[in-house]
C-alpha positions in Angstrom: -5.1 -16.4 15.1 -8.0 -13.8 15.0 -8.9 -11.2 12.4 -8.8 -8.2 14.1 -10.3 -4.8 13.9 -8.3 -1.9 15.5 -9.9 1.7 15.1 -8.2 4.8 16.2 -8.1 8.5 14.2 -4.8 8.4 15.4 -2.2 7.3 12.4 0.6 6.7 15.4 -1.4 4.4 17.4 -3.0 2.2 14.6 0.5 1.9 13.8 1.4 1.1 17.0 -1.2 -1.3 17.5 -1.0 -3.2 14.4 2.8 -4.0 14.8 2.0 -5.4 18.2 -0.9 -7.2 17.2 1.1 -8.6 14.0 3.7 -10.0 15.7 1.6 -11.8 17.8 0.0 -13.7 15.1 -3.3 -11.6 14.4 -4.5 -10.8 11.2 -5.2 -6.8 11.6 -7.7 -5.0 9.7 -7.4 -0.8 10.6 -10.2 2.0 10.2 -9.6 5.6 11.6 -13.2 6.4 12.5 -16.1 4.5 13.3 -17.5 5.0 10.4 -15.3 3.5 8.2 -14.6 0.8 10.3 -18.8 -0.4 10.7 -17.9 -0.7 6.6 -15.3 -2.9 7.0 -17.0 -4.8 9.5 -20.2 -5.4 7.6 -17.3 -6.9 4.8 -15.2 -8.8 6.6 -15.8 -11.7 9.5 -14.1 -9.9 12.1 -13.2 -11.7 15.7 -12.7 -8.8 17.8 -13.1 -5.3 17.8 -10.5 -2.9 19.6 -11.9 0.7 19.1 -10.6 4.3 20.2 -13.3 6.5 21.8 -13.2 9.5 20.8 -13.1 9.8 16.8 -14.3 12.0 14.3 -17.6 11.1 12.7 -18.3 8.2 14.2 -16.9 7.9 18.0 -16.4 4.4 19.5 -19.5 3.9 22.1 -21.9 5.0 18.7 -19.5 1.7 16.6 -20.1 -0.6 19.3 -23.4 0.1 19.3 -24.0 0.2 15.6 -22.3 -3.3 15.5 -24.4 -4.8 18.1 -27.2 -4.2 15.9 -25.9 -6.6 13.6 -26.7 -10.1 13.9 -22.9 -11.4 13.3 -21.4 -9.0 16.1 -23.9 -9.8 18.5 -21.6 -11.5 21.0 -18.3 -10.7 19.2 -15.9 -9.0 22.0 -15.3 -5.2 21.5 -12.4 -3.7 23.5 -11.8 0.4 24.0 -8.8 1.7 23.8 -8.8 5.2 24.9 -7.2 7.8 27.2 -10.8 7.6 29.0 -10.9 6.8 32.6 -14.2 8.1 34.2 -16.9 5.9 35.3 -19.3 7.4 33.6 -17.7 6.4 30.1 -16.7 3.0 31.0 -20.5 2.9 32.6 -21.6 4.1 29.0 -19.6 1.6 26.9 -20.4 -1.4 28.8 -24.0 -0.5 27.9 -23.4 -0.1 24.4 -21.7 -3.6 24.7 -18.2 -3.0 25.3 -16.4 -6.2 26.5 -13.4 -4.4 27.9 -12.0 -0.9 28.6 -8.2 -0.8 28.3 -6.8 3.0 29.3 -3.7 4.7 27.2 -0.7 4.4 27.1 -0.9 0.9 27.3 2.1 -1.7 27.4 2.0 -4.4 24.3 2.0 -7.2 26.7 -1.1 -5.6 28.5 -2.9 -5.5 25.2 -2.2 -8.6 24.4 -3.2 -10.4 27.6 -6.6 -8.8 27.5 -7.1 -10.0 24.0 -6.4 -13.6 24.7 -8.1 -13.3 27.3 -11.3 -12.4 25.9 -10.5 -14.4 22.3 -10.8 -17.0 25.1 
């Protein structure tokens, strides 16, 4: 299974996200800002990213972009997760390279089907 990457200031919801990514299968690496988790990404061979928006000291848009910098993210899918819904934000995170924009609350089984679906 993949090696993800799930970023979210919120304790609750990286919680949340890991069990259900876990019990699928996926290895789960957690960060709770962007910051941290462009660290963890430059030290680890991740296969997907799955980031919150809006975070303290790093926000999600500014990550994906940051990791699309690097040669080994260059095509490696990035997923929000985030209570944002305007056009204008999914508008700005598909141009910072975001493959997917999933809107909370979110049901596991939704999660999970967009993952394998962009995992391929």
């Amino acid at each position: 299974m993949a090696k993800i990457l799930a970023v979210d200031d919120s304790a609750s919801m990286r919680q949340m996200v890991g069990f259900t990514l876990k019990s699928a299968g996926h290895d789960v690496i957690q960060a709770s800002d962007g910051a941290e988790a462009l660290k963890l990404a430059q030290v680890n061979n991740i296969d997907l990213v799955l980031t919150d928006i809006n975070m303290p000291i790093m926000d999600g848009i500014t990550l994906i972009k940051n990791l699309r910098t690097l040669p080994a993210y260059r095509f490696t899918p990035m997923l929000t997760l985030t209570t944002e819904s305007g056009t204008d934000r999914k508008m700005e995170g598909k141009k910072a390279g975001a493959t997917g924009w999933i809107v909370k609350p979110f049901s596991p089984e939704q999660l999970l089907a967009t993952i394998k679906k962009v995992l391929g």
